[in-house]
N, C-alpha and C positions, 0 to 999 in steps of 0.2 A: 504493500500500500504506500510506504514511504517514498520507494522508486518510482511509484507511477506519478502520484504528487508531486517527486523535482522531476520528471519528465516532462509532466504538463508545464510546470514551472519554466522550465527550458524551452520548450517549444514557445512561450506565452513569454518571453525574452524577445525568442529572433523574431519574432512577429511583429514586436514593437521597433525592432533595431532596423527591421526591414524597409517598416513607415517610415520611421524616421529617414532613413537615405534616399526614400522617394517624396518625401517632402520637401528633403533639403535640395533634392537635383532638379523637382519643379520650380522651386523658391528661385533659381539660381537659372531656370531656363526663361521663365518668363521675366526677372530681373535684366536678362540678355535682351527680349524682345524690348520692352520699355526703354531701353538705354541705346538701342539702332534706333527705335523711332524719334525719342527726344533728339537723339543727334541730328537725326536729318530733318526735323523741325529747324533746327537750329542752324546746320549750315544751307536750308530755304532760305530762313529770313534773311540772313547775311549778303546770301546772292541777292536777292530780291531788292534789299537796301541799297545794297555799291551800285547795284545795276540799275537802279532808278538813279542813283544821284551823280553817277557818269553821263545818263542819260536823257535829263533836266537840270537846267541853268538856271536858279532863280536871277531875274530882273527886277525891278522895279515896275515893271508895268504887268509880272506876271512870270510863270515859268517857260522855258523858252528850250525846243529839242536843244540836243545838240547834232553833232554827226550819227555820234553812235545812237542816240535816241532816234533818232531821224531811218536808222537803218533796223536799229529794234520793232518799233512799233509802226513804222510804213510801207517800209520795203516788204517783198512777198517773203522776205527771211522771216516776215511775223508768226506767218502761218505752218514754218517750222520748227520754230519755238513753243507756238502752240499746241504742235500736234505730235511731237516728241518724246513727251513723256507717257501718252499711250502706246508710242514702239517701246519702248523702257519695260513697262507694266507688261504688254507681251510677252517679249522675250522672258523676263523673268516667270513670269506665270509658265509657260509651257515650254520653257528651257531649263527650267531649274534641275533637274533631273542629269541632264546632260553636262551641266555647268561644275565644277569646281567652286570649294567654296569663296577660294580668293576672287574667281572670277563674278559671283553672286555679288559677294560683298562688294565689289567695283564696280558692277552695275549698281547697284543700290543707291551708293552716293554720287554717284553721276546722276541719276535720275532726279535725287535730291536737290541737286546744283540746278542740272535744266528748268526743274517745277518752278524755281526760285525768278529762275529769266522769265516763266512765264507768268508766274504772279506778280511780279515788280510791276505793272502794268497799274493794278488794282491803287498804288499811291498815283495815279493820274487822276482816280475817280475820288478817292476819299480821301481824308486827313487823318494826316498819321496819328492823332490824338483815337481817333475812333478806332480804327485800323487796330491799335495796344488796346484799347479797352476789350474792343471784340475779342482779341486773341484771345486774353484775360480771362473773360466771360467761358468763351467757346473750352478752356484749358481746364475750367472749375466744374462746367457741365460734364467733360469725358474723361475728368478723374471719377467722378462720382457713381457715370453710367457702365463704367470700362469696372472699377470693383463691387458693384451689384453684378457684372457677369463672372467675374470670377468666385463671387464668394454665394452666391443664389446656390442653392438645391434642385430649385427648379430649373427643367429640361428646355433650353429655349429654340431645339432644334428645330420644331414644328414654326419658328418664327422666321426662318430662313428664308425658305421658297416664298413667304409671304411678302417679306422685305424686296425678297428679289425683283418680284414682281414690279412692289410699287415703283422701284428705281426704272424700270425699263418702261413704265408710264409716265416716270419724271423724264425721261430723258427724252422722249417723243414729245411730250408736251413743250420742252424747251425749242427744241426743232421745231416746232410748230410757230410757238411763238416766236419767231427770227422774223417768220412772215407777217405776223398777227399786231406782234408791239402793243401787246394789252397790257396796261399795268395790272389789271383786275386778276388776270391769269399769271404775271407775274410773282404775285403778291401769295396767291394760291401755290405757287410754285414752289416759292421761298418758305413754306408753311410748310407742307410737306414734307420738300427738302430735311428741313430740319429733326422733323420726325421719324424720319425714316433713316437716317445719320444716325441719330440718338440710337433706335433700337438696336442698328450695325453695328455701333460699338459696344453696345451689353454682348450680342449675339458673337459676335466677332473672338469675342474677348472669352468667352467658355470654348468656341471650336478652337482656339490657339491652345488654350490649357488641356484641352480633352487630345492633344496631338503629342503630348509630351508621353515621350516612350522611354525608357530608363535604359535599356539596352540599344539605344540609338549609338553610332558611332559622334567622333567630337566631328565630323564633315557635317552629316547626318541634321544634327542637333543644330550645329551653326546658319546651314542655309534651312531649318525649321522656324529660327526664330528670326532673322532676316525675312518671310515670307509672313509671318504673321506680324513683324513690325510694317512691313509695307500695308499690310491689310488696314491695321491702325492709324495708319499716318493718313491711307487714301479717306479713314473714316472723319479725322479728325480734320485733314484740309476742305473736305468739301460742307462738314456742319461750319466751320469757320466761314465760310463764303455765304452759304445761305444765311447763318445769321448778321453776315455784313450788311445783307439787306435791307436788315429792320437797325439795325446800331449803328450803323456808318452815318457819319455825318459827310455827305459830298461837296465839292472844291465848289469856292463861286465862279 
């Protein structure tokens, strides 16, 4: 009886010893995704910043391109800048597999730089005063929404296909309105938009954790969590944009 009792004991050890190394290796995976995404938050805004203010001269009478602005936001280079970081998002998306991790992670922060050329745009429209608030705002909402996904019991998988949806109705509706120029549908838009961002990053943020595997290799692991910071980042740039919408204060 005494040996079955420190057997149980033993086994009711490694069990715990077990958790604990798979707690501490998800602690330490999803600490990884959080810390690629914050970075390339960080080197966006950066590019974004230089690259606006290489690219606008204040005057006296107002801001004024310069060359390189003149060749950013005019020339058909525009529409390279723009459309760029969806080759990016490709490629990683259905090369990952194929890729190397050094090579992931160089995409990654390349992507990040370009997004940055391509949002620099956005201080043409608003003032940097709103611009930092919104981040602010937008940073405090997908901390919040990002650990209700990871720390809920509830299964929010059934919310995926839902979300997915609604995006491919926001994104038709946008196309739409190119032609339309409704603010009423715009306004709608940016409503949405933000809701459906919001639930991304609860949802988003339990399929990143439910992907950590403990016998992953360190390649494995590394463009695992590179692939769910980019999921983050795509969730948390485009809620920041919609809610520019309604928080941005615009240039006179």
């Amino acid at each position: 009886m005494a040996n079955y009792d420190q057997e149980r004991l033993h086994q009711s050890r490694l069990g715990a010893s077990a958790d604990m190394s798979i707690d501490a290796g998800l602690r330490s995976y999803m600490l990884s995704v959080y810390n690629y995404m914050a970075g390339a938050l960080a080197l966006t805004g950066l590019v974004a910043y230089f690259a606006y203010s290489a690219a606008v001269q204040e005057t006296a009478t107002g801001p004024l391109l310069t060359n390189f602005g003149e060749t950013l936001y005019m020339s058909p280079l525009r529409w390279v800048v723009m459309l760029a970081p969806l080759a990016f998002i490709l490629v990683l998306s259905f090369g990952v597999q194929r890729l190397s991790l050094a090579a992931t992670q160089m995409l990654f922060w390349t992507f990040a730089a370009v997004m940055g050329l391509s949002l620099s745009s956005i201080f043409l429209v608003f003032t940097g005063e709103s611009i930092t608030t919104t981040f602010f705002v937008t940073a405090a909402a997908f901390g919040s929404l990002s650990l209700y996904g990871y720390t809920t019991k509830r299964d929010l998988t059934g919310m995926g296909s839902f979300l997915f949806m609604g995006l491919i109705g926001i994104i038709i509706a946008m196309v739409v309105n190119l032609f339309l120029a409704s603010s009423a549908l715009q306004f709608a838009i940016s409503v949405l938009g933000v809701l459906i961002f919001a639930g991304l990053t609860a949802y988003d943020t339990q399929r990143i954790k439910g992907m950590y595997y403990e016998g992953d290799s360190v390649a494995a692991a590394g463009k695992k969590a590179v692939m769910g910071a980019l999921s983050l980042y795509l969730d948390f740039i485009n809620m920041f944009m919609f809610l520019l919408q309604f928080l941005g204060s615009q240039r006179n």
